[in-house]
N, C-alpha and C positions, 0 to 999 in steps of 0.2 A: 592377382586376386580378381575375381572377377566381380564388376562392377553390382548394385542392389539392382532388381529387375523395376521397382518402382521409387518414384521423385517424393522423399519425405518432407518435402516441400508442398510441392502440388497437388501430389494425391497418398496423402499419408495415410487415408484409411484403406489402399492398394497395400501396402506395406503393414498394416494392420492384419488384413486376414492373407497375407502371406506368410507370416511368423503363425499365424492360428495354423493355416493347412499342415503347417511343417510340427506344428504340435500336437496335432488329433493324429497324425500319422505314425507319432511314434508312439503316444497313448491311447490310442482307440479312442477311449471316451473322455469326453470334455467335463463330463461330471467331476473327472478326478482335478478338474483347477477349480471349483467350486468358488470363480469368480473371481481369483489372482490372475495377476500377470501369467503370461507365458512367453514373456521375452519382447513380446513388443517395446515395451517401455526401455529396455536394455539397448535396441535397436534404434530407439531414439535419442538414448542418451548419448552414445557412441556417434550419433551422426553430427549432433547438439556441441557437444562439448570436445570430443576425441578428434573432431575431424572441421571442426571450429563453422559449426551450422547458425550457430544461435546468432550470427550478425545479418545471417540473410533474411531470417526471421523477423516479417513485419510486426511492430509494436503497435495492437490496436488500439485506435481512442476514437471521438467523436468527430475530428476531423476525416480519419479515414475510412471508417465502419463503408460506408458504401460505394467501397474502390476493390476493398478485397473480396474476393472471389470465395463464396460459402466451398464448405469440406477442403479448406484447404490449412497449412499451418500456422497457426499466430499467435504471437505471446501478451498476454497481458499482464500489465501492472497495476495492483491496487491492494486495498484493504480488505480485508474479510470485517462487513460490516452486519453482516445476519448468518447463523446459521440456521439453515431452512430443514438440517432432518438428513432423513436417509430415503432414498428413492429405492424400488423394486423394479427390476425390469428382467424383459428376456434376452439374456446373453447368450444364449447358445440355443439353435432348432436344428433339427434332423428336415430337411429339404430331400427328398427321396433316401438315396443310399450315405446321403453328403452330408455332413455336419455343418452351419455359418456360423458365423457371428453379428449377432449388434452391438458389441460392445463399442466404444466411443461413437453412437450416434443415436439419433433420438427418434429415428422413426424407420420402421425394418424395409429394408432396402427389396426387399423382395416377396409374395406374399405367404403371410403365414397362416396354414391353418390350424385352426383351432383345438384339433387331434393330434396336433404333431408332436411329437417328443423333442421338451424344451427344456432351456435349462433356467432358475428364476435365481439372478444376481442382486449385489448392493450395490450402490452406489451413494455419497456424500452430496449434499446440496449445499453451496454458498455463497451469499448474493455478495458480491465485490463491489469496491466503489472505488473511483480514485483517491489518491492518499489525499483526505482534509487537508486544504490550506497549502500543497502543493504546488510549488511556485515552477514559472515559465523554463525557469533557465535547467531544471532539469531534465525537461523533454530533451528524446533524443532528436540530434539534429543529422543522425546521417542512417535514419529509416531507410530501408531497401525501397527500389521503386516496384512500385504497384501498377499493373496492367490499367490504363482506364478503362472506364466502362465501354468507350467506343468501340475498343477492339473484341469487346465480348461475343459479339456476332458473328463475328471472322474466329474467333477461336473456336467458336460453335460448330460454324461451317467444316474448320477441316477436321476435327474431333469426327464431326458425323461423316464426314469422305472415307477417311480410314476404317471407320466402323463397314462402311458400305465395301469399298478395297479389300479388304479381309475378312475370312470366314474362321478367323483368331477372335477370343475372345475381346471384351472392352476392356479396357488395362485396368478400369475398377474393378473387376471378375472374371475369375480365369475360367474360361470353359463351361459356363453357367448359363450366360443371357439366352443362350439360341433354345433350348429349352422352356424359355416360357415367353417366346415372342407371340404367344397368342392371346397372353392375360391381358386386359384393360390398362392395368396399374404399366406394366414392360413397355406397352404400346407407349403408352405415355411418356414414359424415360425415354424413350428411343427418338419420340415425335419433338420433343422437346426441349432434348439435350442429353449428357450424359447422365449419367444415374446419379451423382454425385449432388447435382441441382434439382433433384425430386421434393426438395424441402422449401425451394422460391415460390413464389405463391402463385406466379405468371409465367405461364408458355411463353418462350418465343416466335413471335412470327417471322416468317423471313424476309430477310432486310431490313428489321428494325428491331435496335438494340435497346435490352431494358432499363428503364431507370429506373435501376437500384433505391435511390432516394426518393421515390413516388411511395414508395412500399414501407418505406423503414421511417418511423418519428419516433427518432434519439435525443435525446437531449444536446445541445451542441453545444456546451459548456460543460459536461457533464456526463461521461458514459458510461455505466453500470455495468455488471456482466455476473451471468448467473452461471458459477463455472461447476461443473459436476466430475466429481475428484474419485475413481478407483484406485485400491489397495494401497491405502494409507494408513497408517495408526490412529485412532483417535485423535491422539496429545499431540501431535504432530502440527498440526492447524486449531489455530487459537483466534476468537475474536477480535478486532485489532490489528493483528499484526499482517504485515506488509509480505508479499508472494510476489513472486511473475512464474502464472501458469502459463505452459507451453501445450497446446493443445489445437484441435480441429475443432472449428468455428461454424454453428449452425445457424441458418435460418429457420425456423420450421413455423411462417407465417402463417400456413391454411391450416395449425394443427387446431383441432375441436370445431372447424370449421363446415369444411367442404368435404368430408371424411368422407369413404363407402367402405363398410365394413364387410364388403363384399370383394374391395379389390385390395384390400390393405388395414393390416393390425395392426395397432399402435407399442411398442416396444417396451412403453415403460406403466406401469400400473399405479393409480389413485395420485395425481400429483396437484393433490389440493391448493398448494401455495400456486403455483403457475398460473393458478385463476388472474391471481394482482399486479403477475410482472409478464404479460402479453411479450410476443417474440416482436413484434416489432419497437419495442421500446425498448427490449431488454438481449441484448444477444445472447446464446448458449455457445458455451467451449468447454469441449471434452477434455479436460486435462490428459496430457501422458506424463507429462514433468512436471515437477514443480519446487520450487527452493525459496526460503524462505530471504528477504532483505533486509540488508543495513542502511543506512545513512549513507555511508560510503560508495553503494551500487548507485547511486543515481548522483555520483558525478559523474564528469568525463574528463577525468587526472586516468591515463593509462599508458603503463601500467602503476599498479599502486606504489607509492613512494616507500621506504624505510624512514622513521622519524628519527635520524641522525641528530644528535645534538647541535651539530654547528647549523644544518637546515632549519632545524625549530625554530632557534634562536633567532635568525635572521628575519624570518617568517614572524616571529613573535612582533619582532620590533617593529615592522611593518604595519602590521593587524592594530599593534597598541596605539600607535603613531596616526591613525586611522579614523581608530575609535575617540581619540582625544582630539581631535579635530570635529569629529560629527559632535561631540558634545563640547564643544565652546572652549576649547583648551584647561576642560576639569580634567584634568591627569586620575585625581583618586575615584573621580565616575567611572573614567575609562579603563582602572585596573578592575574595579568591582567588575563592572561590565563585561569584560573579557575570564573573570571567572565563572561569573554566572551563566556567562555561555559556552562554555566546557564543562558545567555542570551534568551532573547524571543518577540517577538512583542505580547504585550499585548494589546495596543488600537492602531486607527489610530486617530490623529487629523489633517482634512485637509488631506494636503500632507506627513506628516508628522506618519513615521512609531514611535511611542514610543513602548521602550522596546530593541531595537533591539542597538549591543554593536560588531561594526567589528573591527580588531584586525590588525591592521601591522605592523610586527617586523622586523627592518631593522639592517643593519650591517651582512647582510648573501653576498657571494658569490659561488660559483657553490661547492669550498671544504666545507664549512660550512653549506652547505644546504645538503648535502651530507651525512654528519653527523647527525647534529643537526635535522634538515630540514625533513630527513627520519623517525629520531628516532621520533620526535614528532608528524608527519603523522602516525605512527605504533600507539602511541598512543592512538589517538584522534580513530584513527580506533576499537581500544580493548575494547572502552570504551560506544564509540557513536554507535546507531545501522545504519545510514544512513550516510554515508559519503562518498566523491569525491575529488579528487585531479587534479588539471587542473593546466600544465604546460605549461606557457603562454610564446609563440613563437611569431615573426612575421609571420611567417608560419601559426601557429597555430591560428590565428584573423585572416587571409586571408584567410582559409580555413575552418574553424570550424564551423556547424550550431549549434548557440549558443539558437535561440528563434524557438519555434514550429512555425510550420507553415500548413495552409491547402494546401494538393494538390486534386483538384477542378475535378482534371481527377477520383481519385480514391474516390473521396467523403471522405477523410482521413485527420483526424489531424497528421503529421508527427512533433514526439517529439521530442526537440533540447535537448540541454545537461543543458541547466538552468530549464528545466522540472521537478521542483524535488517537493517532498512530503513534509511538515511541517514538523520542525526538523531536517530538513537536515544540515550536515555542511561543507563545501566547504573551500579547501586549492588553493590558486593560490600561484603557485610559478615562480615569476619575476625573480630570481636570472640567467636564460638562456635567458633573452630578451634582444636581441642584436640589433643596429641602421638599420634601415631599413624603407622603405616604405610601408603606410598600404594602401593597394588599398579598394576601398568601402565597400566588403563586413568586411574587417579588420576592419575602421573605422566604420560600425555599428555594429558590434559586440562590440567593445569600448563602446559605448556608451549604450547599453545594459547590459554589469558587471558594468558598472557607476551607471545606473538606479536600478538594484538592491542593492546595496551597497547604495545606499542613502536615495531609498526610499520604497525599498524592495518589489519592482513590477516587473512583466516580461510581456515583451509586446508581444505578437502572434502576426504573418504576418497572414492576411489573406485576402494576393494580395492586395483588393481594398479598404481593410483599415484596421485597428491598436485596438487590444484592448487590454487593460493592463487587466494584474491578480495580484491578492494583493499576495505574496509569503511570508515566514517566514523561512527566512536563514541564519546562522552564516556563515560568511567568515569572512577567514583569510588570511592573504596577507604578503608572504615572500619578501624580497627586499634587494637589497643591500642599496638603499639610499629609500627615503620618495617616496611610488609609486605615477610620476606624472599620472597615465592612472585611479587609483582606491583610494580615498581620504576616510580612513578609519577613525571610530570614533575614536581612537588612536591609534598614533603614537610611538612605545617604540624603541631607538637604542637594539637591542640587545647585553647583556655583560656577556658572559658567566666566568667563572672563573677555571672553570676543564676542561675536556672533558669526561672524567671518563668511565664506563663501560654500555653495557645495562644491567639492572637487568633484574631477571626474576620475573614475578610478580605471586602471587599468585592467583589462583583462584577463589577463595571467596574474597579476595578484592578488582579483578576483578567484580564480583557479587555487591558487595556494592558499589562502585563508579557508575555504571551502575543506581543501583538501586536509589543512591544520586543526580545523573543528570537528572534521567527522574522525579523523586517526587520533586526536589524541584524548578525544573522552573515552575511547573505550581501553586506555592503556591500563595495564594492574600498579598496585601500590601498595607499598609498606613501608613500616618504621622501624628500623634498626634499635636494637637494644639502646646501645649507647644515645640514641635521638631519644627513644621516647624516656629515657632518665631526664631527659633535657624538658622536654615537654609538660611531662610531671612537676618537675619544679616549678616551672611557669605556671600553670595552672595553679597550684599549691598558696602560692605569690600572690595572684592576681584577685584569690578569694580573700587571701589575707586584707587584701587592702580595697576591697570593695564586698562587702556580705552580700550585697542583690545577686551577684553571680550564681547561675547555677548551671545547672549538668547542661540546659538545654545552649545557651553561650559557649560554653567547651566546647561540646559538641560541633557547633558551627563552625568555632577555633580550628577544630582539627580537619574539618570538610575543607576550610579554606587553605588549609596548609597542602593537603593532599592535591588541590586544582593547582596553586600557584609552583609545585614540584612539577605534577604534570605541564603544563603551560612553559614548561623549558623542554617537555620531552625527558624527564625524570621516573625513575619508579620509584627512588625513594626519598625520603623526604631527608632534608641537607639542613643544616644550620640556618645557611644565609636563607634559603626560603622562609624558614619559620622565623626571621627575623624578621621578613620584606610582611608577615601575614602580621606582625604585631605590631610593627609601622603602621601599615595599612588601617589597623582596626584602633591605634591612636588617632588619627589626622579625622576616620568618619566618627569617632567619640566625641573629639573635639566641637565639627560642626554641630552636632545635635547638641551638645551645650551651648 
């Protein structure tokens, strides 16, 4: 089989309109994909996955944004935290006899006049962000290497030698450039570099290579990407949720700039929102691929394990053993604790999030939180790939933007701090909430960590009215007494019996518990006839002898039976577990008496 004529690597938009040429050849006219794929995407995928591309594939962030080389391929991860709309552009022009394309790029590689028979595409806009609260250890640690910038001048050099050595087209364009070597705009690409870098805002001169980073002000904690996604479904991409787009990576610093609308038309028509996210602060990536993420993709356990019962179990012991040590050798802290975080919203009924298991442990104050408080925030941090810690002030309600919100001036969803990604888990620490006055925007923010903690929704302002979003979040809630502001689904005094030391933990069982939290919340579960006759009775019993019971206590009853089955690597639920949940929910009855 003979090899791709272009590097879907280096010059994937070569590989782009060589699938276009090979498709207007066999349909004439491009009108008939009226802005679908025509195999491109097919060809990427195959190179991606079938032929195992996607590990060469650099992961952009703010560390390397200006090492990689524009128009070439890279994958980003993050959250779809605005949708920005649907763009217009020209995807397809008649160039004499010849059909191109613009599709995955932002500014038309060649010039277009204004007569020419075109064709006007969609395309999706959405501003990404990294995943909130995203901790270190999930970055990847074995990224492809990246060219530096130093050799960028030498790559220039013999890019333009071979241009000059053959009367073969540029590998970005087959049999096109000689043709319009007299236009301004050609002149330019040739004088410059290859057409590919028509989008860098600065010539190179010879002998001196450019810094990238004079040009680009990213955030370097922080790198956004406004990735623009063809032939997708609607439903497909949801606010929220977690991607790694694979796609061609632009610069297009001089657009609305330095234009001549005399040597070059702009590709994409009225792109309002792009007034507020400038190309140097914000990168553009053409999607060609995209898949949606678990918890599970951003470790590095490969390949994925099977949850074998005797592996859990051993795993379990370890994890419990762990966790009862960060918390002071309370053993019944450390069972809750370890259900609470296998916790998950599985279904909604109604109002009514099932699955979902918040956690408040009281009997802390500012020295105990300090300790304990910290040590178990490091933890939950070493283990969980998403997590936040919110130190609740009166300050901190009266100041805080807790719920996203539209601002209508910049056409902009602006992200509050309850903005977070599926899987997330969230430490409020009460133990500094001192008497004070909460002025409005205090009280609704209150009323907002209510709403999520009960029914696991966050609601957007957007001014002239209110919409909720279903969220999926663990919170935990430190206190010195029972939080009245946040009414978790249990309540444990905490009763530490050591103070003890921090261990240092190892590696790989770092690895394993990681890899135990994220495989076994999304296990399935049920209750066999013969169990739930069992269950029945219990419940029946336990009203008998206490009338305060009601639906909402079962309810938890039975969430926690489900976590403590799974928590062995179970799908359904066994005797001895619903013995070990009644245990459990004696010994925390107990302390609160």
């Amino acid at each position: 089989m003979v090899g791709l004529p272009y590097d879907c690597l280096a010059n994937p938009l070569g590989a782009v309109r060589l699938t276009f040429e090979k498709a207007v050849a066999s349909r004439a006219d491009p009108a008939t994909f009226d802005g679908s794929d025509w195999g491109a995407a097919d060809l990427f995928r195959e190179f991606l996955f079938d032929n195992d591309g996607l590990s060469q594939v650099p992961i952009l962030n703010a560390a390397n944004v200006g090492w990689i080389q524009p128009n070439t391929l890279v994958r980003y991860r993050g959250m779809i935290q605005d949708m920005l709309g649907n763009e217009f552009y020209v995807g397809a022009y008649k160039d004499g006899a010849r059909w191109r394309t613009n599709k995955f790029t932002d500014v038309s590689r060649i010039p277009m006049n204004l007569s020419s028979n075109m064709r006007v595409w969609e395309r999706r806009l959405l501003y990404c962000v990294p995943v909130p609260g995203q901790n270190s250890w999930t970055e990847s640690s074995s990224d492809v290497v990246l060219h530096p910038c130093e050799n960028w001048e030498s790559l220039q050099r013999e890019k333009r030698q071979r241009e000059n050595d053959t009367a073969a087209d540029d590998m970005d364009m087959q049999g096109s450039d000689h043709d319009f070597q007299g236009s301004p705009r050609t002149k330019k690409m040739r004088e410059g570099g290859p057409a590919s870098r028509s989008s860098h805002p600065r010539e190179t001169t010879k002998g001196t290579s450019p810094n990238i980073n004079a040009v680009l002000d990213f955030d370097r904690n922080s790198l956004p990407c406004l990735v623009k996604v063809y032939d997708s479904p609607e439903d497909d991409l949801k606010l929220n949720d977690v991607f790694e787009f694979v796609g061609v990576l632009t610069f297009d610093a001089e657009t609305r700039d330095d234009k001549d609308d005399s040597e070059e038309f702009t590709s994409s028509f009225c792109e309002d929102e792009m007034a507020h996210l400038p190309p140097s602060k914000v990168p553009r990536l053409h999607c060609l691929v995209h898949r949606k993420l678990a918890v599970h993709d951003f470790l590095s356990t490969s390949p994925r394990l099977e949850p074998k019962p005797s592996l859990v179990k051993e795993i379990r012991e370890t994890l419990l053993g762990h966790l009862t040590a960060v918390l002071g050798n309370d053993g019944v802290a450390a069972h809750l604790m370890l259900l609470h975080l296998l916790s998950k919203v599985h279904t909604r009924v109604d109002t009514l999030a099932v699955g979902k298991l918040s956690l408040n442990l009281t009997g802390f104050n500012v020295e105990s939180a300090s300790v304990f408080g910290n040590r178990l925030n490091l933890a939950i941090k070493n283990i969980l790939p998403f997590t936040r810690c919110i130190p609740l002030t009166v300050d901190y309600l009266n100041t805080a933007s807790l719920a996203p919100r539209k601002d209508y001036q910049t056409n902009r969803l602006v992200s509050g701090v309850i903005q977070l990604a599926e899987g997330s888990h969230v430490t409020i620490d009460e133990t500094q909430l001192q008497a004070g006055t909460l002025k409005a925007v205090g009280v609704e923010n209150t009323r907002l960590l209510k709403k999520l903690m009960e029914l696991q929704k966050v609601e957007y302002d957007f001014k002239y009215y209110k919409m909720e979003m279903a969220a999926d979040v663990q919170l935990l809630i430190l206190s010195e007494g029972k939080s009245n502001i946040l009414p978790a689904d249990l309540v444990l005094p905490f009763s530490p019996s050591s103070v003890g030391s921090s261990e240092v933990v190892d590696a790989d069982a770092l690895k394993a518990w990681r890899w135990y939290l994220s495989t076994l919340r999304s296990l399935p579960h049920s209750i066999e006839p013969e169990m739930q006759k069992v269950v029945e009775d219990d419940l029946v019993a336990a009203r008998q002898s206490d009338r305060s019971l009601g639906s909402q206590e079962f309810s938890r009853w039975l969430t926690m039976g489900r976590l403590m089955s799974v928590s062995f690597g179970e799908t359904c639920l066994s005797l001895e577990h619903w013995q070990m949940v009644k245990e459990l929910e004696r010994l925390r009855r107990e302390r609160l008496e």
